[in-house]
TIKOL-453581 format. One record per residue (C-alpha): x, y, z; residue in three letters. Coordinates in nm, 2 decimals. Example, Ala and Ser with C-alpha at 12.3 -4.5 7.8 and 13.67 -1.06 7.14 Angstrom:
BEGIN
1.23; -0.45; 0.78; Ala
1.37; -0.11; 0.71; Ser
***
This chain:
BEGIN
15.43; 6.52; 11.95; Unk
15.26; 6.23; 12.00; Unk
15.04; 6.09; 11.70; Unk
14.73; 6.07; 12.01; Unk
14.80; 6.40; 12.11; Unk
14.81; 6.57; 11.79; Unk
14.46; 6.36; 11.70; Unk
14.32; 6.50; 12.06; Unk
14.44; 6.85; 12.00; Unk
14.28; 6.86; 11.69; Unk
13.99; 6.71; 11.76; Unk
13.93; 6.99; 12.04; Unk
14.03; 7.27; 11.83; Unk
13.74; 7.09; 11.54; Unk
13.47; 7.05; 11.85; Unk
13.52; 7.39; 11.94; Unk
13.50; 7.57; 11.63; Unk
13.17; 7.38; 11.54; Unk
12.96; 7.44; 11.86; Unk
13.07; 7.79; 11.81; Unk
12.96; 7.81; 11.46; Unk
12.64; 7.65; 11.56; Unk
12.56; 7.94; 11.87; Unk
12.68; 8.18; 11.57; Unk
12.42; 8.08; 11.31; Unk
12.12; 7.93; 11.54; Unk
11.95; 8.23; 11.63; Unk
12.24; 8.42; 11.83; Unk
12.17; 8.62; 12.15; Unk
12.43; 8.82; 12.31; Unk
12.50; 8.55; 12.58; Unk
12.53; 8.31; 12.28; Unk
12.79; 8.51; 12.09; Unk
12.99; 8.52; 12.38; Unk
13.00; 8.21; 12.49; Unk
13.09; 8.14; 12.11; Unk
13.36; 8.36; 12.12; Unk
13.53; 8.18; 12.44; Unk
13.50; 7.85; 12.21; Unk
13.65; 7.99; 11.94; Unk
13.93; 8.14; 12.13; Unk
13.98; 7.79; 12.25; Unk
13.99; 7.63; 11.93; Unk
14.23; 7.88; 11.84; Unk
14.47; 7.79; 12.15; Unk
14.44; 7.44; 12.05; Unk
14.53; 7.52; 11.65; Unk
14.85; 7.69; 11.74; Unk
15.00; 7.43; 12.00; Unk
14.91; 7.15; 11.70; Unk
15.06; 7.32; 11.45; Unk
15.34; 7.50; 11.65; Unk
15.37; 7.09; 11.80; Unk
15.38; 7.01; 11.44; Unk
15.64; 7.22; 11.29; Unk
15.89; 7.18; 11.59; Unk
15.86; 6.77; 11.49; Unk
15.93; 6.89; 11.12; Unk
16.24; 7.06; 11.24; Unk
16.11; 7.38; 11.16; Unk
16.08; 7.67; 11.41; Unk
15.73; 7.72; 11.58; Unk
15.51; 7.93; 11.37; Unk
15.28; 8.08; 11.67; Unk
15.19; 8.41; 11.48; Unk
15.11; 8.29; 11.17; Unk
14.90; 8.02; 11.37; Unk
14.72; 8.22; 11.53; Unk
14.64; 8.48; 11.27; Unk
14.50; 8.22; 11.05; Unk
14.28; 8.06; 11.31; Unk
14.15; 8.36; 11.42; Unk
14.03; 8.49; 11.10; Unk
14.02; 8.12; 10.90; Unk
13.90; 7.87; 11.12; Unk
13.92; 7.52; 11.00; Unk
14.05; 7.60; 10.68; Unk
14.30; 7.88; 10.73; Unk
14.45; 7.62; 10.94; Unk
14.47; 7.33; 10.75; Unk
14.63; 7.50; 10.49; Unk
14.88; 7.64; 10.70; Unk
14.95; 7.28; 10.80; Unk
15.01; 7.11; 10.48; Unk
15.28; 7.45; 10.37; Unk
15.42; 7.37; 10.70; Unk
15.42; 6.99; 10.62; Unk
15.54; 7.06; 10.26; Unk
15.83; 7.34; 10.32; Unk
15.94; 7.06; 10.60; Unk
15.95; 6.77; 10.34; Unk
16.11; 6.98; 10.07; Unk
16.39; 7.09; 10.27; Unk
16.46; 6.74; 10.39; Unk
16.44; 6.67; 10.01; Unk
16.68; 6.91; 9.92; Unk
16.96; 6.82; 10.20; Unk
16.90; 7.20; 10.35; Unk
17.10; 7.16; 10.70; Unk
16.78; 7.22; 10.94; Unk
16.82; 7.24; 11.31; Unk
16.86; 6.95; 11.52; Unk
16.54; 6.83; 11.66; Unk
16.57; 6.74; 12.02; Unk
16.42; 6.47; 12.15; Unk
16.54; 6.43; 12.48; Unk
16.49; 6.77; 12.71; Unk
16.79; 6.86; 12.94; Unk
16.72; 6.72; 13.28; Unk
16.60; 6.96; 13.52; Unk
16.74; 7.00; 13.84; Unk
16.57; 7.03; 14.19; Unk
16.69; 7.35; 14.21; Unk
16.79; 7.59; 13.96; Unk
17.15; 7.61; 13.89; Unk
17.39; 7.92; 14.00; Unk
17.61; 8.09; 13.68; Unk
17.89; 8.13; 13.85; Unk
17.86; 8.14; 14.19; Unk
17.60; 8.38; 14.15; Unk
17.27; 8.32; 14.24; Unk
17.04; 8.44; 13.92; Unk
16.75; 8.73; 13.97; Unk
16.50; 8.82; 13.72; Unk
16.72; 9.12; 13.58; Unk
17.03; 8.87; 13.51; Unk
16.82; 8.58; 13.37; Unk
16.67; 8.88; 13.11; Unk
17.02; 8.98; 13.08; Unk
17.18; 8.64; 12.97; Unk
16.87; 8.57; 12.76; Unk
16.91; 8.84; 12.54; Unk
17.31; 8.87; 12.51; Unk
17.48; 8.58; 12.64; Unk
17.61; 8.45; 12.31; Unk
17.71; 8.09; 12.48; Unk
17.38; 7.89; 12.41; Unk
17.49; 7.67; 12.73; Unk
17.46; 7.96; 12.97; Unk
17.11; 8.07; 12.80; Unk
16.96; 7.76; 12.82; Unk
17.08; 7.78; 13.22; Unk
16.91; 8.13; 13.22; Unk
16.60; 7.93; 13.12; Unk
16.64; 7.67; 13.42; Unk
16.73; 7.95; 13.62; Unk
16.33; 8.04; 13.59; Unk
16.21; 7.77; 13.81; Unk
16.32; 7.98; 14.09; Unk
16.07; 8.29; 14.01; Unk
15.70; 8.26; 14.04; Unk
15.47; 8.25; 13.71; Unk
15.40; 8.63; 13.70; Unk
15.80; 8.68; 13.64; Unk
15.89; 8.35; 13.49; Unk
15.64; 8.34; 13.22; Unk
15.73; 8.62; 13.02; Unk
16.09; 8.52; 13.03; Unk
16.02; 8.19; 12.88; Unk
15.80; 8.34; 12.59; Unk
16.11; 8.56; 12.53; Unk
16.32; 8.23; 12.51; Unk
16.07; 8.07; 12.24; Unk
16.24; 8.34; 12.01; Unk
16.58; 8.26; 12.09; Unk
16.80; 8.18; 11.79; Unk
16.94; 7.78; 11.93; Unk
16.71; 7.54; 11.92; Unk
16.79; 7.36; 12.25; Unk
16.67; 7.71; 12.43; Unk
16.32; 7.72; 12.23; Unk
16.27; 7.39; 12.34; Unk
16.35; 7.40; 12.69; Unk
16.13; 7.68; 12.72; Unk
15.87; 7.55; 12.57; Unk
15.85; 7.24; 12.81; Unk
15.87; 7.48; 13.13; Unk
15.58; 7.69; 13.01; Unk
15.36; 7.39; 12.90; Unk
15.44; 7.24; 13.21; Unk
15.33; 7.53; 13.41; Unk
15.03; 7.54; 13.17; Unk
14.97; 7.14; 13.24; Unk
14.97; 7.17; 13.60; Unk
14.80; 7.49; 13.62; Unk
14.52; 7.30; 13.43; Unk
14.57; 7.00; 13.63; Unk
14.43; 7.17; 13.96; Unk
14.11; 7.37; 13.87; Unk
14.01; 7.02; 13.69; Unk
14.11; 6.85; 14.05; Unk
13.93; 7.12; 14.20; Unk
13.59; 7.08; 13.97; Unk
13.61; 6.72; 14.05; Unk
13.64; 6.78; 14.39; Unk
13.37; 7.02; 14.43; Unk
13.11; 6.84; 14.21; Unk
13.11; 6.52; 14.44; Unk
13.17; 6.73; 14.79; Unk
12.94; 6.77; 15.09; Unk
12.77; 7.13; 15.10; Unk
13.02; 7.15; 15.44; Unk
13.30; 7.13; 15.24; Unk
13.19; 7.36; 14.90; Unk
13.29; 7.67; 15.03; Unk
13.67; 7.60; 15.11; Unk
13.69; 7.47; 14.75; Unk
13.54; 7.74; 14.58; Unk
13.75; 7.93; 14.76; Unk
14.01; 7.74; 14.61; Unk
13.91; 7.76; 14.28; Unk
13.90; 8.09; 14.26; Unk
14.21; 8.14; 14.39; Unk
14.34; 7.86; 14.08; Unk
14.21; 8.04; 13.86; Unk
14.32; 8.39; 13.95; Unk
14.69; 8.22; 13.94; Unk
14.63; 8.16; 13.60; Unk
14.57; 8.49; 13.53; Unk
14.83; 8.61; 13.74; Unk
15.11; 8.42; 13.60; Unk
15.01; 8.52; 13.25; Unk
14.92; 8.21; 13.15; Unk
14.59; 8.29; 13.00; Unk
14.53; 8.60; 12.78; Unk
14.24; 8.82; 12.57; Unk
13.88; 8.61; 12.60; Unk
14.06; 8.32; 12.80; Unk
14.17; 8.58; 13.05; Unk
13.84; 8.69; 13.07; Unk
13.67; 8.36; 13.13; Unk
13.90; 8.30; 13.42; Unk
13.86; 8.63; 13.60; Unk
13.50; 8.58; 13.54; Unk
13.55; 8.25; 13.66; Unk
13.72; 8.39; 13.98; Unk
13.43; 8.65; 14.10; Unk
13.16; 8.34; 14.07; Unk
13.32; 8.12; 14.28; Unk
13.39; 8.42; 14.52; Unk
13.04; 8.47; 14.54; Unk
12.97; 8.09; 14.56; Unk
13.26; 8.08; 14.91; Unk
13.06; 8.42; 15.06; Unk
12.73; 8.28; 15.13; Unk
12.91; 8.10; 15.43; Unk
13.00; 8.40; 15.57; Unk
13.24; 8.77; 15.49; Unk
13.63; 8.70; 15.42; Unk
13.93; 8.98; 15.41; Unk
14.08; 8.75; 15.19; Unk
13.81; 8.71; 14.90; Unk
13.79; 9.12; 14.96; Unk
14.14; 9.10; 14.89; Unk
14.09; 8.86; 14.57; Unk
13.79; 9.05; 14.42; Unk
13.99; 9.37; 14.45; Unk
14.26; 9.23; 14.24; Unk
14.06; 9.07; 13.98; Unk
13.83; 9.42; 13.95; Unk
14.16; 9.59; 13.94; Unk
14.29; 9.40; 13.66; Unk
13.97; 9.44; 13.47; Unk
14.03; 9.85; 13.52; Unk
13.72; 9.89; 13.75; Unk
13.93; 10.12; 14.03; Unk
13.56; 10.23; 14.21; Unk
13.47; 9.86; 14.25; Unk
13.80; 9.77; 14.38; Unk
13.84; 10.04; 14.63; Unk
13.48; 9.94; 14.78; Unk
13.65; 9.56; 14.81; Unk
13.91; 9.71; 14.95; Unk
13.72; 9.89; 15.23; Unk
13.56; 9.54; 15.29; Unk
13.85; 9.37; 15.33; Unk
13.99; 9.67; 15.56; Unk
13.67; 9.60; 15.77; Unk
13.69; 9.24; 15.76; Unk
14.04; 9.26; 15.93; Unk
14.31; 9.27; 15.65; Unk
14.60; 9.45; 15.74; Unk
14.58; 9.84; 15.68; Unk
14.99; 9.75; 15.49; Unk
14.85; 9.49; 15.27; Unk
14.56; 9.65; 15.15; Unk
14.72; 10.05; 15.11; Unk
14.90; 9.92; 14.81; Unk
14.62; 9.81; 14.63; Unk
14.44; 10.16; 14.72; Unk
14.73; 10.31; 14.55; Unk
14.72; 10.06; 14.24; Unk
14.31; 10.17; 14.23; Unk
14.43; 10.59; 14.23; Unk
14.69; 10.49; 13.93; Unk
14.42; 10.35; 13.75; Unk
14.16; 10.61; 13.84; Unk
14.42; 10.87; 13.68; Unk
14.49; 10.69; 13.36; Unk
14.14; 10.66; 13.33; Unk
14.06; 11.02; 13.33; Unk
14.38; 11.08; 13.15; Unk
14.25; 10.85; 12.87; Unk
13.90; 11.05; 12.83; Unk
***
């Protein structure tokens, strides 16, 4: 990790934990509290890539739960103690001539196209497979290239599982495609907020459209999770709402159904769902979401 990176990682984790704070203390009101909870939740993400960044530059292994526990429950401080152990356990077993890891500064190069183990061309079931019991580190670390192939919802959790894996050169590798998947799925709703803030009123609808859809990929591929997950879908139903005053769409029907569906509202998606029906999407496209909206309807009433 860079020294600038770790300064602006930290100084975003710091910014955010303070303006939360400050909506905390400052007379808080329900919207207040929750906006300060999305800040905190991103100060939190930004504590456990520094000191998960951090460690992995010590030589150590990442230390994500512990991170995260501590940032959750002791921001600023929690962290910052967590930081100098880390720092500390890293120099003292330098110090004492402890064989660590090799730290890898140089990431394998990745291929246009994910390679074939042996002939065979690699599915989501065999990449699993080889993650968790091929004992040649060569042939994991191809499982992890092997990802690039599958789209985020399936490739994601896959490379998580890799971050645990016992050789070093795996954990990295995995790391790098995730963050890179993070990096550019970042990289586009910022493009897309650019864009939209300096377009013609002609042209705001297609990109809210757009943006919505960016963020929903987010959610889809897993990248996002608790309050962040919940910014985004949020994020996703006012830009949908933004695209329909020009006019109805099956396909932001389609979209709002999804995101109500993941937030367990099955009444609210079916109703999309009829919109989108009557909007002209295809009776096959949307049946299986109908049948995704009875599955939760049941576990619902299961659950009460």
């Amino acid at each position: 990790m860079t020294r600038a990176r770790g300064i602006s990682l930290a100084a975003s984790a710091l910014a955010a934990e303070a303006a939360a704070a400050l909506l905390v203390v400052d007379a808080p009101s329900p919207a207040g509290v929750a906006v300060a909870v999305v800040l905190h939740a991103a100060g939190v993400l930004a504590t456990v890539r520094l000191l998960d960044r951090a460690a992995i530059g010590l030589g150590l292994s990442p230390v994500t739960p512990l991170a995260a526990v501590t940032a959750i429950f002791l921001p600023v401080i929690g962290p910052i103690g967590l930081a100098l152990l880390v720092r500390a356990v890293g120099r003292g077993a330098h110090a004492a001539g402890v064989a660590l890891p090799p730290t890898i500064t140089e990431l394998p190069a990745l291929p246009a196209a994910a390679p074939d183990v042996a002939g065979e061309t690699l599915g989501q079931g065999a990449i699993a497979a080889r993650l968790r019991f091929a004992p040649d580190s060569d042939a994991r670390v191809r499982a992890v290239l092997a990802t690039r192939r599958l789209d985020g919802a399936h490739a994601v959790p896959l490379l998580r599982e890799a971050l645990r894996d016992r050789q070093e050169d795996v954990r990295l590798l995995a790391y790098a495609l995730l963050e890179d998947r993070e990096r550019q799925a970042d990289a586009t709703v910022r493009g897309l907020i650019a864009a939209l803030a300096a377009a013609p009123p002609a042209q705001a609808a297609a990109l809210h459209d757009r943006l919505a859809n960016a963020y929903w990929e987010m959610c889809y591929q897993e990248l996002v999770a608790g309050e962040l997950e919940s910014f985004a879908l949020g994020q996703v139903l006012e830009h949908l709402d933004a695209a329909a005053a020009s006019g109805a769409s099956a396909a932001r029907w389609l979209l709002r159904a999804r995101v109500l569906l993941r937030r367990g509202d099955a009444g609210g998606a079916r109703a999309a769902l009829d919109e989108s029906r009557r909007a002209g999407m295809p009776a096959r496209t949307v049946d299986r979401y109908l049948d995704e909206a009875a599955f939760v309807s049941r576990g619902a009433g299961w659950s009460a």
